[in-house]
N, C-alpha and C positions, 0 to 999 in steps of 0.2 A: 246186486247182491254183494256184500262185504266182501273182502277176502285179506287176509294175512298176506302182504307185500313184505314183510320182512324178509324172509326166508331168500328170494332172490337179489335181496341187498347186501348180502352178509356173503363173506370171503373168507375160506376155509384158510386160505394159505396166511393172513393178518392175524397174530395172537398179539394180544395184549402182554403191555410190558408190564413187568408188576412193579407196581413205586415202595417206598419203604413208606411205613405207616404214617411218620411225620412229614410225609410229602403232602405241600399246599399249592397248586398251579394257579390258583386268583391271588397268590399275594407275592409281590416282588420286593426284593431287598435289595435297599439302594445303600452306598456308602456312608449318605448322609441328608440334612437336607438340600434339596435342590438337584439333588444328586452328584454333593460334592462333596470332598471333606473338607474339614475346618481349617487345614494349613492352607488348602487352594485358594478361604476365602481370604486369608491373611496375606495371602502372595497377592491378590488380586487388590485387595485394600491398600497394602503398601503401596503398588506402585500406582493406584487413584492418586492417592494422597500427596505421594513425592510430585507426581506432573501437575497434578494440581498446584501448589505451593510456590512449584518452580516459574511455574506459567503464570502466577499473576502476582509473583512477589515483588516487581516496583510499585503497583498500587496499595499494598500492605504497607510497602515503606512510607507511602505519603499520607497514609490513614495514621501512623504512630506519629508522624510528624505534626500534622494537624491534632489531635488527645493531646501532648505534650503540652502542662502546663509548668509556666516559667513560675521562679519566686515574685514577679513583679508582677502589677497591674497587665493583662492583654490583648488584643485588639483580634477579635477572630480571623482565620486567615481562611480562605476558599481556597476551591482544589486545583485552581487555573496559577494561583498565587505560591501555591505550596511547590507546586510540580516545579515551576519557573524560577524560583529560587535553590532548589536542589541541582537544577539544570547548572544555573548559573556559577554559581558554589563549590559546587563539586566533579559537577559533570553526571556522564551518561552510568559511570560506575558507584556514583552515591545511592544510585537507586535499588543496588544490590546488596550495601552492606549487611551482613550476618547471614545473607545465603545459605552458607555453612553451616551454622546453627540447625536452620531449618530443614536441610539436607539430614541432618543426623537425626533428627526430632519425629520429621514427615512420616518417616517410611513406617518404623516400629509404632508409633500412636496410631495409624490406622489399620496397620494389622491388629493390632489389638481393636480397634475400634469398627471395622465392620467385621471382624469374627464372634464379638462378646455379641453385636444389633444380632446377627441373621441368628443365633443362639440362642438370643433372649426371643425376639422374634417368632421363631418356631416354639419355644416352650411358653410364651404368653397369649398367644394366637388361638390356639385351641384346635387348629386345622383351618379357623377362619381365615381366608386370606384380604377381607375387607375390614378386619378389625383395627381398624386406626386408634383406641385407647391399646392397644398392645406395640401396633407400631409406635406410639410417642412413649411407651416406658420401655421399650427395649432401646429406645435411642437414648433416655437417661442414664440407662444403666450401664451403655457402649463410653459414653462422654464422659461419667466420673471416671470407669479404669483406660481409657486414653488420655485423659487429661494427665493422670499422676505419671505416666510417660513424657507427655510433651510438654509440661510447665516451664524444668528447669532449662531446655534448651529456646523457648519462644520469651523468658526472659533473658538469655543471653543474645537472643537476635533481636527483639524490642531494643537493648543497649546501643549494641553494635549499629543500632538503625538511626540512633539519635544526628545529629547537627555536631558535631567538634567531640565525637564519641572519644574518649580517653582511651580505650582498648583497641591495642594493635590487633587483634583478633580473635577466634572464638576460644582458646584454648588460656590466652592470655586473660578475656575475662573471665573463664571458671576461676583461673590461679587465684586472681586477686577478689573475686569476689569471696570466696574463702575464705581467706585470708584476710580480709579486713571486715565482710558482714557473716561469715559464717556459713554454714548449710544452710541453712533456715531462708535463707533472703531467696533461695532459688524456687521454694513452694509458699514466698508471702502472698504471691496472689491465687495462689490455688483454688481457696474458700470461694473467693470474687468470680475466679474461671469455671467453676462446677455451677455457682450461681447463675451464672450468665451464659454458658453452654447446656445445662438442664431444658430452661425453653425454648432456646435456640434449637437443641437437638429435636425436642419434642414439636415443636412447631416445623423446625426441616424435614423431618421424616414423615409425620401423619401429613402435611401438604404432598412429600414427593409420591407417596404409595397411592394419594387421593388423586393427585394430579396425572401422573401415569397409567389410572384405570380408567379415569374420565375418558384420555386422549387415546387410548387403548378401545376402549367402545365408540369412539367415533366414526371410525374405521377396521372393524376386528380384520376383515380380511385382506386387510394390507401389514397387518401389525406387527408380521414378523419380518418386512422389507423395509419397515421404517423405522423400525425400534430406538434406534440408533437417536434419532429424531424425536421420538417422546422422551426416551428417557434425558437426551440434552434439554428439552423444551421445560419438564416437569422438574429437572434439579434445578435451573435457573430461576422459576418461579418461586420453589421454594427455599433456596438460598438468599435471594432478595428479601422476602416474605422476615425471613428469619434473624437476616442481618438490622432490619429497620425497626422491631421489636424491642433489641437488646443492644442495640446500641449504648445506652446511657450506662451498664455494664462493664461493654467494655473501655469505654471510656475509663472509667476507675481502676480497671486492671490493668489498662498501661501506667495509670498514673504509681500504683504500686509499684508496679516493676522497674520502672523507670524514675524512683525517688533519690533525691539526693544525686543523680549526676547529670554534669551538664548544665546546674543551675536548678533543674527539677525538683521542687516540694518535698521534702521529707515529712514523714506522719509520725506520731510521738507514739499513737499507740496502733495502726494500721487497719483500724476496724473501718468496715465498708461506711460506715455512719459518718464515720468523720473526713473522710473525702468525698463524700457528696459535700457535705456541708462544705467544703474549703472549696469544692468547685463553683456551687452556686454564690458563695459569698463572693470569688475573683472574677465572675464572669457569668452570674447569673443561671437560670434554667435554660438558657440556649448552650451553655457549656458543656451537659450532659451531653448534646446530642452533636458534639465536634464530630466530624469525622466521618458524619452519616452517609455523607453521597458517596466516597471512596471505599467506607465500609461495603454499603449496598453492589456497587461497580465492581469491588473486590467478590462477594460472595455470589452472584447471579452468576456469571461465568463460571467461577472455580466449581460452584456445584455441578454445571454441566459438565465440567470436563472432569471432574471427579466421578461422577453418576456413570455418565456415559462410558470411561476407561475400565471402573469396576462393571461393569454390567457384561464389557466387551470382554474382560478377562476371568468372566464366572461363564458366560458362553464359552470360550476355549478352552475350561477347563471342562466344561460340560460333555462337550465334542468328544475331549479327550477320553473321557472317564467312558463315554460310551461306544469307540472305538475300541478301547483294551476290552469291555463285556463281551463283543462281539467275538 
């Protein structure tokens, strides 16, 4: 026979609390996405960026070295050839010049640059978090507003990087770049660097979120003890990936930056058209792709210790933000 069990489950002395009417207990309100705010992701991006930069800036130097075309006929140099001549030359501190530059450029280009990604990110995304056409245009749209940050200082450290650089330092060549080419010379390769970073981004990011989810289901129940581990593994895949794509790019965009000193090519009217051309006519279609294997060297690394350092400081801010709710 049935019987009515409520009655001895129910507690005279327990009254309910009464909520105000726009109380919702299934929905939580977080600061942001991820559960962070957006200056966290810029703290957290800067200092990717800065260690990144810092950590693999002699190979950057010997990648500018190698791009670098003379006004004369040239003979390709390899990256055994290149390194051992800056050795020779200049020594252990050649491989550092414009540091500086890059110190000042690093930090603010990727604050900007994974606060606009994880931004765009969530508003292209739709909630989906496998949508890789939203990951590769939120990394477009991160790369044009950090690029117009880091242009005019990664053309001051390209200079500063040259062979018998004329500039005693970073400060010395803003003065004179001004001063004898104007404003203007500092975002001549901008157009080139948006060109050449648009796929870059879009190819590093839809590989790093693909590759991170791959290596993330291979093992789900280890994934938060090795994280550390994919996301090194899945930025180097896709920084390599991405470096060996746009190579021929960048090639042309040091050649802007680095026009007219040194000996280096000056362009009459600076359009991307006509430094292809001047490359392939001094040095053929192997000329586009100068630079590739220090390129490549340069970026597989840097993305993991970029990925990895941002990932480590969006978890500590994470921690944090959930330590103050408590």
């Amino acid at each position: 026979m049935a019987t009515d069990a409520t009655p001895k489950f129910q507690k005279p002395d327990l009254l309910a609390v009464p909520q105000p009417p726009d109380f919702h207990p299934d929905i939580a309100v977080l600061p942001s996405h991820d559960g962070l705010h957006f200056w966290q992701f810029m703290i957290a991006g800067s200092m990717a960026g800065s260690v990144e930069h810092m950590a693999m800036f002699p190979v950057d130097t010997i990648k500018t070295r190698m791009q670098v075309l003379g006004s004369c006929p040239i003979k390709s140099v390899g990256l055994r050839q290149a390194l051992g001549s800056i050795l020779k030359t200049e020594g252990p501190a050649g491989l550092y010049r414009g540091i500086g530059a890059m110190g000042l450029g690093a930090g603010p280009a990727h604050a900007v640059y994974f606060s606009v990604y994880e931004f765009c990110k969530e508003a292209f995304s739709g909630g989906n978090p496998n949508n890789s056409a939203a990951h590769a245009a939120a990394g477009v749209v991160a790369t044009v507003a950090s690029d117009a940050v880091l242009t005019p200082m990664d053309m001051v450290k390209q200079r500063l990087q040259l062979s018998r650089s004329p500039y005693k330092g970073v400060l010395d060549c803003v003065r004179r770049v001004v001063r004898e080419e104007g404003l203007g010379a500092f975002y001549a390769s901008y157009r080139t660097t948006v060109l050449m970073n648009a796929p870059f981004t879009a190819v590093h990011f839809a590989t790093y979120e693909a590759a991170k989810r791959g290596l993330t289901e291979i093992s789900p129940e280890s994934a938060s003890d090795e994280r550390w581990i994919v996301h090194a593994t899945a930025g180097a895949a896709a920084g390599a990936l991405a470096a060996a794509v746009t190579t021929p790019l960048d090639v042309v965009k040091t050649q802007l930056q680095c026009q007219g000193v040194c000996g280096c090519d000056r362009f009459i009217n600076g359009s991307i058209r006509d430094v292809f051309q001047t490359i392939v006519k001094k040095d053929g279609y192997r000329g586009l792709m100068r630079g590739w294997m220090p390129r490549m060297l340069f970026h597989a690394p840097a993305a993991a210790i970029c990925w990895s350092t941002y990932e480590a400081g969006k978890s500590f801010y994470q921690d944090l933000n959930s330590g103050r709710q408590r």
